[in-house]
C-alpha positions in Angstrom: -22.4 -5.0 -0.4 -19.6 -5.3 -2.6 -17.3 -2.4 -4.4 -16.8 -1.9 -8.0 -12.8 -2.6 -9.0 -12.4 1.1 -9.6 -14.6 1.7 -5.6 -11.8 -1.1 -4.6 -8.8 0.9 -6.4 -10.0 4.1 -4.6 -9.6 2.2 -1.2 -6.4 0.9 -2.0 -5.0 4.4 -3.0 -6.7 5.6 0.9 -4.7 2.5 2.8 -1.2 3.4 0.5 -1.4 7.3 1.9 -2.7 6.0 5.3 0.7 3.6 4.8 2.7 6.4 4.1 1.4 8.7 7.1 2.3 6.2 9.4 6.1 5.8 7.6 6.3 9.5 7.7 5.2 9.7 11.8 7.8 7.2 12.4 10.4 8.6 10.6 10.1 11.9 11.8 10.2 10.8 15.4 13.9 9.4 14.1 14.6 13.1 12.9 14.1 12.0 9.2 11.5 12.3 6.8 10.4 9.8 3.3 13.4 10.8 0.9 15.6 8.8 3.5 13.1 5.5 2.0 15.2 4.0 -0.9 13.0 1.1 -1.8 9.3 -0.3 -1.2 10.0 -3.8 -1.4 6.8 -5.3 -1.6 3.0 -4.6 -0.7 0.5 -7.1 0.7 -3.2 -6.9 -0.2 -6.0 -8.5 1.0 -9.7 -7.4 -0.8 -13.0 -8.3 0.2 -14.8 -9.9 -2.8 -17.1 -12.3 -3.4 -15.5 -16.0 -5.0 -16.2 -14.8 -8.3 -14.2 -11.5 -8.6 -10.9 -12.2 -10.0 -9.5 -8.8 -10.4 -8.0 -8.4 -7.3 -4.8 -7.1 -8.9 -6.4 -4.2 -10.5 -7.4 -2.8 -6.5 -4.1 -3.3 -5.9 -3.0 -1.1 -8.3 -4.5 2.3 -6.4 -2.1 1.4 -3.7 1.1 0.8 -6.3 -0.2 4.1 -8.3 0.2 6.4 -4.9 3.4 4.6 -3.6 4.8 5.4 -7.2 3.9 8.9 -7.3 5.1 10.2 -3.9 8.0 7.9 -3.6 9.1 8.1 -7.5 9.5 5.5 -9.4 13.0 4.4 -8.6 11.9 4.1 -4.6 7.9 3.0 -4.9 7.8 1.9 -8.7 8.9 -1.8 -9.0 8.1 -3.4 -5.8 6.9 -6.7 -5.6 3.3 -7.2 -5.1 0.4 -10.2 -4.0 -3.1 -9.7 -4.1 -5.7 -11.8 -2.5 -9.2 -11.7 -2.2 -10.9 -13.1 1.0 -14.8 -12.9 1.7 -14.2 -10.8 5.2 -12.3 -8.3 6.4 -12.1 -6.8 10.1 -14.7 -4.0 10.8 -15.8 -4.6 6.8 -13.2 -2.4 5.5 -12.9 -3.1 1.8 -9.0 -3.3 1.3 -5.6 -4.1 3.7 -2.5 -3.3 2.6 0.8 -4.2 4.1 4.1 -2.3 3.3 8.0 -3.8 3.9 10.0 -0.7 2.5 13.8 0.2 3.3 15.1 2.9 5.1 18.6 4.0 4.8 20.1 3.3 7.9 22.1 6.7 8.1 18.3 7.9 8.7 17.9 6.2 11.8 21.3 7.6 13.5 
């Protein structure tokens, strides 16, 4: 069965914090934390929908909302986005994200 857009939007606001969880691990095993990210440059998402949904941009935007409010604006606001829909996804999830974000080198050292 398929998801409603708003179902879909949920989903995508679940795979931007799981995104973020697994930022946060990382960084913190580098002895930093998210305030050193200075910019999400882009998200990638895929969603499971039949040929005829076309509003594949609207679950995206539960994964730009979330990025945007724990990142602010200036980091997670304005990144650059695609959204595709494809008519399977592993295990049946509903939405995949992908995340290329900057961290301020000084973070790392």
């Amino acid at each position: 069965t398929y998801l409603t857009t708003e179902q879909g939007y949920e989903a995508a606001q679940h795979c931007a914090l799981n995104l973020l969880s697994t930022l946060q691990s990382y960084l913190e095993s580098q002895g930093s934390d998210l305030s050193n990210v200075s910019k999400v440059i882009k998200l990638f998402g895929i969603v499971r929908s039949h040929s005829d949904f076309i509003e594949q941009h609207l679950v995206m935007n539960g994964a730009s909302d979330v990025i945007g409010e724990v990142l602010g604006k200036e980091v997670g606001g304005s990144h650059a986005r695609s959204a595709i829909g494809t008519n399977t996804l592993p295990l049946g999830i509903a939405v995949e994200v992908e995340m290329i974000a900057k961290i301020q080198s000084s973070a790392l050292f």
